[in-house]
C-alpha positions in Angstrom: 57.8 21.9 9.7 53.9 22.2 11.1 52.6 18.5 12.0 49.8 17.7 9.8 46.8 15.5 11.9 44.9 13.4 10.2 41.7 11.9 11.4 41.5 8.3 12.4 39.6 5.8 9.6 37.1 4.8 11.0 36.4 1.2 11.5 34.5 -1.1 8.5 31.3 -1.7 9.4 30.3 -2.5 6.3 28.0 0.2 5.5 29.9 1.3 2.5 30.0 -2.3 0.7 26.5 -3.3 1.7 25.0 0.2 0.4 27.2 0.3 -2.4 26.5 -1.1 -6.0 29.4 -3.0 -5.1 27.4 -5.2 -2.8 26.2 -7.0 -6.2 29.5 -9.3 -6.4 29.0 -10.8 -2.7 24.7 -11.3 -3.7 25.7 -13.3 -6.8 28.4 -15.2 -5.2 25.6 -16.0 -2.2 22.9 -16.4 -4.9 25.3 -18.9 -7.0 26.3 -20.6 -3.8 22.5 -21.4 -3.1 22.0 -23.3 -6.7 20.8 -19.8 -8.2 21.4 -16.9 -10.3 20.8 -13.8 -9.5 18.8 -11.5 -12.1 18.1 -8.8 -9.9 18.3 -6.6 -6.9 17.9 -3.3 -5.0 18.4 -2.3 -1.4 15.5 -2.8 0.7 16.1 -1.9 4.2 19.2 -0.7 6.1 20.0 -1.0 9.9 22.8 0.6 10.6 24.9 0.9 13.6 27.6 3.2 12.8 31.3 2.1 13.1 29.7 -1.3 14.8 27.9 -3.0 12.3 25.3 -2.6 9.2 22.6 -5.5 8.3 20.8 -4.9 4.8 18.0 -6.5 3.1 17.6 -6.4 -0.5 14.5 -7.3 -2.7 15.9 -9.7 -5.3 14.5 -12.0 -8.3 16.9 -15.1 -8.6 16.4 -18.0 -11.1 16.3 -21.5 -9.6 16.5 -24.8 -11.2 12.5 -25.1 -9.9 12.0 -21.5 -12.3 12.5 -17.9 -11.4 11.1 -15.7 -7.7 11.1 -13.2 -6.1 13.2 -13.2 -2.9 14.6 -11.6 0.1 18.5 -11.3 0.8 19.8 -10.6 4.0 23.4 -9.4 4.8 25.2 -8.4 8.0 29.0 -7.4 8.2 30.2 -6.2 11.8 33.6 -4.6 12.8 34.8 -7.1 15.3 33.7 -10.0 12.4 31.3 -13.0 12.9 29.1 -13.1 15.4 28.7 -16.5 16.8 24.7 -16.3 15.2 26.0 -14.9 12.4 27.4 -18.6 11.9 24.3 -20.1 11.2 24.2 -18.1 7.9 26.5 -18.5 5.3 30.0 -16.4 5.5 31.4 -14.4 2.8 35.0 -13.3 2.9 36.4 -11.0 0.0 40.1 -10.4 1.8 39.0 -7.1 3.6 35.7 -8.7 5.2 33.5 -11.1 6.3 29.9 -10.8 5.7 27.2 -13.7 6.5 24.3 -13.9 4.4 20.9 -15.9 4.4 17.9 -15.9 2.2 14.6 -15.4 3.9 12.7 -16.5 6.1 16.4 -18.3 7.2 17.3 -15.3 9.6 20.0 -16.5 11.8 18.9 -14.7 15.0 15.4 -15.7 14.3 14.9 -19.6 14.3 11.2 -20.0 14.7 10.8 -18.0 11.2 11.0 -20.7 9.1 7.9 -22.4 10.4 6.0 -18.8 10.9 6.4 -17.8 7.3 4.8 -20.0 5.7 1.0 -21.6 5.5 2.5 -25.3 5.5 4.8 -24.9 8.6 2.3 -22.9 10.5 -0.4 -24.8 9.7 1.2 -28.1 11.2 2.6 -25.9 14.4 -1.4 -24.9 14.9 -1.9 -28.2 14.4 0.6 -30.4 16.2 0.1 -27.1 19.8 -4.1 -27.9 19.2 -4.0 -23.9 19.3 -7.8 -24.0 18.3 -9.2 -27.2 19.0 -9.1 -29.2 15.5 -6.2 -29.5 12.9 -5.5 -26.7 10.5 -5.0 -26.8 6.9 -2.7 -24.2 5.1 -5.7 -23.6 3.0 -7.4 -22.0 5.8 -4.6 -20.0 6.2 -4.1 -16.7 5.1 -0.7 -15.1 5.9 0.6 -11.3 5.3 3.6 -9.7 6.6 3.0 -7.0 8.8 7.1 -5.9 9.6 9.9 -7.4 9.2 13.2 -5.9 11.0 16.1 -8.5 10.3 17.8 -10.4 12.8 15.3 -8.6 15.3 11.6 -9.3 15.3 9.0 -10.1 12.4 5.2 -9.9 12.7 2.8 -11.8 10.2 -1.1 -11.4 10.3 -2.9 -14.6 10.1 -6.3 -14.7 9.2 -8.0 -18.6 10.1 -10.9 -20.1 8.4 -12.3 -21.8 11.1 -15.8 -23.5 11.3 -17.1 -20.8 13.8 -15.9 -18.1 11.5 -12.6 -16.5 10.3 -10.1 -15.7 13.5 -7.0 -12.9 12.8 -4.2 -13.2 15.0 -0.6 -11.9 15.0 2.5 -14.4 14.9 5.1 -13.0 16.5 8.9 -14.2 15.9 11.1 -13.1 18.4 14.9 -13.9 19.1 14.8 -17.0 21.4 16.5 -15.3 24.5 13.8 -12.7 24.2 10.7 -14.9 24.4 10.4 -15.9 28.1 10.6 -12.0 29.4 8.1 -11.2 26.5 6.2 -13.7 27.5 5.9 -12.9 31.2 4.6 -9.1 30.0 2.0 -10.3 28.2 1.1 -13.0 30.9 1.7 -9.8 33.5 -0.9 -7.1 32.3 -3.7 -9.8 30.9 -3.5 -10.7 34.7 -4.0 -7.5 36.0 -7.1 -7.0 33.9 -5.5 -4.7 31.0 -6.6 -5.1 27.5 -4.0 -6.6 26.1 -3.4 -9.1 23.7 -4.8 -12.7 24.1 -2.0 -15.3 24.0 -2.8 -18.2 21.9 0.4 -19.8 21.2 4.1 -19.4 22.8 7.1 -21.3 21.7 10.2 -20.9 23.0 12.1 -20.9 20.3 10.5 -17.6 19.5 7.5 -17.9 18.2 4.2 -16.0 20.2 0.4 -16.1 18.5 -1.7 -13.5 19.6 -5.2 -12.5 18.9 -6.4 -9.7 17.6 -7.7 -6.6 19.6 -10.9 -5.6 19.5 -11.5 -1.9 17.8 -9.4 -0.4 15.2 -5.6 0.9 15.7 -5.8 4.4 16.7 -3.2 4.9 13.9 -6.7 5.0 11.5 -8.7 6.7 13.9 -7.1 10.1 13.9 -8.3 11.1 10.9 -11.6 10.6 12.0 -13.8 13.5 12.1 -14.9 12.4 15.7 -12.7 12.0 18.2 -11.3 8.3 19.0 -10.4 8.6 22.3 -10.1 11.4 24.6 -6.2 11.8 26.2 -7.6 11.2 29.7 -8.4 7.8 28.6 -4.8 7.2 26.9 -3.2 8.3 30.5 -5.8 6.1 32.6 -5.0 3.3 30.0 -1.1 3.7 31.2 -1.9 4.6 34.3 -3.6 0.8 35.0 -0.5 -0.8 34.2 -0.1 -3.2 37.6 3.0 -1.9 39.7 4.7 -5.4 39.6 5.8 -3.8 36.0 8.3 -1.4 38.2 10.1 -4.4 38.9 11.5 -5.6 35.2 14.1 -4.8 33.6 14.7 -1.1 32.9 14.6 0.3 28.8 16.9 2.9 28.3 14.7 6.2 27.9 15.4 7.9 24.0 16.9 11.3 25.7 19.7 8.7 27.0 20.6 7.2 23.4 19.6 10.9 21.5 23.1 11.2 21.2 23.4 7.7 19.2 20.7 8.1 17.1 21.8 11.7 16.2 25.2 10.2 15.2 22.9 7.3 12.3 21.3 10.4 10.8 23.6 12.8 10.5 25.9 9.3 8.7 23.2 8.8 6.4 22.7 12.6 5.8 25.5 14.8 6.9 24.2 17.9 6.1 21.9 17.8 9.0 24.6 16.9 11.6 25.2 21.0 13.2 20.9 21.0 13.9 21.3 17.7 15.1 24.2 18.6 17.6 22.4 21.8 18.4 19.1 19.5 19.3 21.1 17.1 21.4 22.5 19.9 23.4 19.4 21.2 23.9 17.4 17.7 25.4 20.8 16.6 27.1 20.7 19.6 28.9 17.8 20.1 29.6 16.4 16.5 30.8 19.9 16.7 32.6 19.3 15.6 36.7 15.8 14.3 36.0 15.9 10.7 37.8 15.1 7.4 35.1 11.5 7.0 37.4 9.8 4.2 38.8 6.6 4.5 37.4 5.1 1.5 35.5 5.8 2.5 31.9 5.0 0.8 28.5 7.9 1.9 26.0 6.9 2.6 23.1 3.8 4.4 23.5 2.3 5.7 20.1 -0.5 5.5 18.0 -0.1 2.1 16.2 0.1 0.3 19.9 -3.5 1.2 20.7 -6.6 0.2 19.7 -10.4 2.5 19.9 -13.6 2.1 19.4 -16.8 3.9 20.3 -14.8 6.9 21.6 -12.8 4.9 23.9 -9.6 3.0 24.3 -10.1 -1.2 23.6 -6.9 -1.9 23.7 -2.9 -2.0 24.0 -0.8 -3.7 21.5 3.4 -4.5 21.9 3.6 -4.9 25.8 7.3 -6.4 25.2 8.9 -3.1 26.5 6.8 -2.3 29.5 9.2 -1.4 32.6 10.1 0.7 34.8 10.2 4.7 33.8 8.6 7.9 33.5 4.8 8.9 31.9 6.9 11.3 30.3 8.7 9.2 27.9 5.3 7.2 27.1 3.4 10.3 26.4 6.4 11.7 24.7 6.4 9.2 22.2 2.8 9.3 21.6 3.6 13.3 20.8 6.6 12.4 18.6 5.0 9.8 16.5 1.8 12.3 16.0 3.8 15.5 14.9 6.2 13.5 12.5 3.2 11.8 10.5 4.5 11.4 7.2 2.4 11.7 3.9 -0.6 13.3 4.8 -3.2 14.9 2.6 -3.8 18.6 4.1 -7.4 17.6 6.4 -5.3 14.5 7.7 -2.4 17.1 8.8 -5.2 19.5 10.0 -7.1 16.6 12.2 -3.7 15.2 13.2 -2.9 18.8 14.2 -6.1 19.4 16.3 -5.4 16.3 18.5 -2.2 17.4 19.2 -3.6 20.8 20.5 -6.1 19.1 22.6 -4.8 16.7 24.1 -1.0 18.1 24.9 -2.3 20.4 27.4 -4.2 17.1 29.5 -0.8 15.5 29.1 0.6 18.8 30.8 -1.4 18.1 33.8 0.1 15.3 34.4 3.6 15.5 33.8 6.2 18.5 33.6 5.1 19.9 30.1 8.9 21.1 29.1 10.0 17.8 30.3 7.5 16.3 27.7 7.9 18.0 24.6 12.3 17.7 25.2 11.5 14.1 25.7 9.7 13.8 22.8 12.0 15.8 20.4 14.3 12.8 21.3 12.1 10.1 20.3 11.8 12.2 16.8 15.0 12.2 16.5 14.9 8.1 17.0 12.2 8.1 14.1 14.3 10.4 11.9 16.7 6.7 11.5 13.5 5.4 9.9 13.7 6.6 6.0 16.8 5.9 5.2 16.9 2.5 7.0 13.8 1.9 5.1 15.0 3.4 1.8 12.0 5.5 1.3 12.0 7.1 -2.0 12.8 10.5 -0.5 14.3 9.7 2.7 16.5 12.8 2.6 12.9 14.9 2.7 11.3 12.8 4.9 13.9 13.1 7.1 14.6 16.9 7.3 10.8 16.5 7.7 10.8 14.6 10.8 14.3 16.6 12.4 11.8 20.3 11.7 9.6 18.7 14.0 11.8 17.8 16.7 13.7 21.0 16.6 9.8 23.1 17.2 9.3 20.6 19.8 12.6 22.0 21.3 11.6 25.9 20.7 8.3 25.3 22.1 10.3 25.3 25.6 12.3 28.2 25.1 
C-alpha cells in the first residue's frame, strides 16, 4: 500500500482569524468589554509575520455611552501565545486562541502614546519638560498623524502656535527599549555637524520631539521639472556620516532577510511565489561572499528621509537605523524606493524615470553597480509587503507592480 505524506499544518498565527470576517466576534466581544458597541469595522492594516504572529488594525465606529466615534482597534495573536507586553492589553481566548486587543492610542508596546496623541496630554508634557520656554495650551496645538505601524513606532506632526510664530515638529513614539540607542544617533550625527534633526524633547519612556528640517522632502521634489539635488550630493550627504557610526549595532542588510520577505508575499498572494523564488535565487547568489562592510551607513536610505532645497541636499530625516554596512544597501534603497513609485500620473513616471537614469550611473562610480541594482531588487522585494499590510485597494496590482520592478532590476545584471 503506497504511503500517502501529508504536509505539516502549519502553526496559528492568527492570520486567518484576524483577516477573516470571522474576526468580527472577538471586535464586539472587545468593543462590549470596553462599555461599547460595536457598529462597524474594516481591516485597516496587517503585519504579518508568517507562522509567528499577525497584528491587525481595523478602522471601527463604536457607540459609547458619551455618543458614537470613530476608532481604532488593534489586535495581535502569536503562535507561542501572549507575549509578556501583550499583557498590558486585554486578552481574548475563544478555546483555539488567545489574542490581546487594545483600542488606540493604548498600544501595549508603545506607552508614551497615550500622552503623544492627543493636544491635552502633549500640551501638558511641553509644558511640564519647558520644551519652548512658556506653557502650552492644546489650543495652540495642532496634531496630525503622519504613520502609524502598531506595536512598533508612530509619528505625529505638530504644528505650535507660539508667540514668535507657528513651530512644526515631529513626535516620535518609540518602544521604551528603543529610545536610548535612538537617541544616541540623533545626538551622534547633530555632533558631527550633519543635518539632521533638531532634538527638542526625549523621554524615556519613548517619546522623542524633533524639529522640522529645513527644505522640502525630496519625496515632492522629484517631480520637479529642475533637478533637486544632484546624486553626488546624496553620496557626500552619506559619505559625512562620522566613523563613530561603524561602531553601533549592525542592521541586517535586506539581501539577508530577502528570503523572509519573499515568504509574506507570496502568503498574501501565492501566485507570485515561483518569480519570487526565482528572484531570491538570483540576489542570494549573487550578493553570495560579499562581506556585511564597515562603512558608516544610514539604513533606510530613500527619498522620504531627505530633505532639498535650492538644488541641494538640507537635510536627513530617520537616523534611528544608521550603523555599520555597505553604500550599497543605502544607495540601493534609494534605487528601490524610486523605481517602485506607485500611482503616478505619466510626466511623474517620466521625471521619476530620468533621475533614475542620471543618477544610477554616479552611484556606479562609487560602488559595484551589479552589486547595486541585486541589492536593491531586495529592498523591492521588502516594499512589495507594503499593499497588502496596508490593505490598499488593489494590493494584488500594486504588488505585481512593485515584484516587475525588482525582477528588471535583476535582468539588468545579466
Amino acid at each position: 500500500m503506497p504511503v500517502v505524506t501529508r504536509s505539516p499544518v502549519p502553526p496559528d498565527d492568527g492570520s486567518d482569524l484576524l483577516t477573516s470576517p470571522a474576526v468580527a466576534d472577538l471586535l464586539r466581544a472587545a468593543v462590549s468589554h470596553g462599555g461599547g458597541t460595536l457598529v462597524s469595522w474594516r481591516l485597516d492594516h496587517v503585519d504579518a509575520d508568517p507562522q509567528r504572529s499577525t497584528t491587525a488594525t481595523f478602522r471601527a465606529v463604536i457607540d459609547w455611552p458619551f455618543g458614537r466615534r470613530d476608532e481604532l482597534l488593534g489586535a495581535s495573536a502569536r503562535v507561542g501565545g501572549p507575549s509578556v507586553s501583550d499583557e498590558r492589553a486585554v486578552i481574548f481566548a475563544d478555546g483555539r486562541r488567545e489574542v490581546a486587543v487594545w483600542l488606540y492610542p493604548h498600544d501595549p508596546d508603545l506607552p508614551a502614546l497615550d500622552r503623544a496623541a492627543y493636544a491635552e496630554q502633549l500640551a501638558r508634557t511641553f509644558s511640564d519638560a519647558g520644551t519652548f520656554g512658556a506653557p502650552v495650551s492644546p489650543d495652540q496645538l495642532e496634531l496630525t498623524m503622519v504613520g502609524y505601524r502598531p506595536r512598533r513606532r508612530a509619528v505625529l506632526r505638530a504644528r505650535v502656535q507660539l508667540p514668535s510664530g507657528p513651530l512644526t515638529c515631529f513626535v516620535k513614539v518609540l518602544r521604551p527599549n528603543a529610545y536610548q540607542p535612538v537617541l544616541l544617533r540623533h545626538q551622534m550625527l547633530a555632533g558631527a555637524g550633519l543635518p539632521s534633526p533638531q532634538v527638542l524633547l526625549a523621554l524615556p519612556e519613548g517619546l522623542l520631539v524633533t524639529r522640522e528640517l529645513a527644505g522640502r522632502p525630496l519625496a515632492r521634489a522629484i517631480f520637479d521639472a529642475a533637478a533637486p539635488c544632484r546624486a553626488e550630493d546624496l553620496i557626500a550627504l552619506l559619505d559625512a556620516m562620522p566613523a563613530e557610526v561603524a561602531t553601533l549595532e549592525r542592521r541586517q542588510p535586506w539581501t539577508d532577510a530577502v528570503g523572509q520577505y519573499a515568504g509574506m508575499v507570496a502568503t498574501a498572494l501565492p501566485e507570485a511565489a515561483p518569480q519570487l523564488e526565482r528572484l531570491t535565487e538570483a540576489i542570494t547568489s549573487g550578493v553570495a561572499g560579499i562581506p556585511p562592510g564597515d562603512e558608516p551607513t544610514h539604513g533606510d536610505f530613500y527619498e522620504a528621509q531627505v530633505f532639498v532645497g535650492g538644488g541641494r541636499v538640507t537635510g536627513m530625516l530617520d537616523v534611528d537605523t544608521v550603523g555599520p554596512g555597505r553604500r550599497a544597501d543605502d544607495l540601493a534603497c534609494l534605487i528601490a524606493h524610486l523605481t517602485t513609485v506607485q500611482r503616478m500620473n505619466p510626466e511623474q513616471e517620466a521625471r521619476v524615470r530620468q533621475l533614475v537614469t542620471e543618477w544610477l550611473p554616479v552611484f556606479d562610480t562609487r560602488v559595484d553597480p551589479v552589486e547595486l541594482r541585486l541589492r536593491a531588487a531586495a529592498v523591492a522585494i521588502s516594499l512589495a509587503t507594503g499593499p497588502y499590510r496596508g490593505q490598499e485597494r488593489d494590493w494584488p496590482g500594486e504588488t505585481r507592480m512593485i515584484l516587475d520592478a525588482a525582477e528588471r532590476l535583476v535582468r539588468s545584471v545579466r
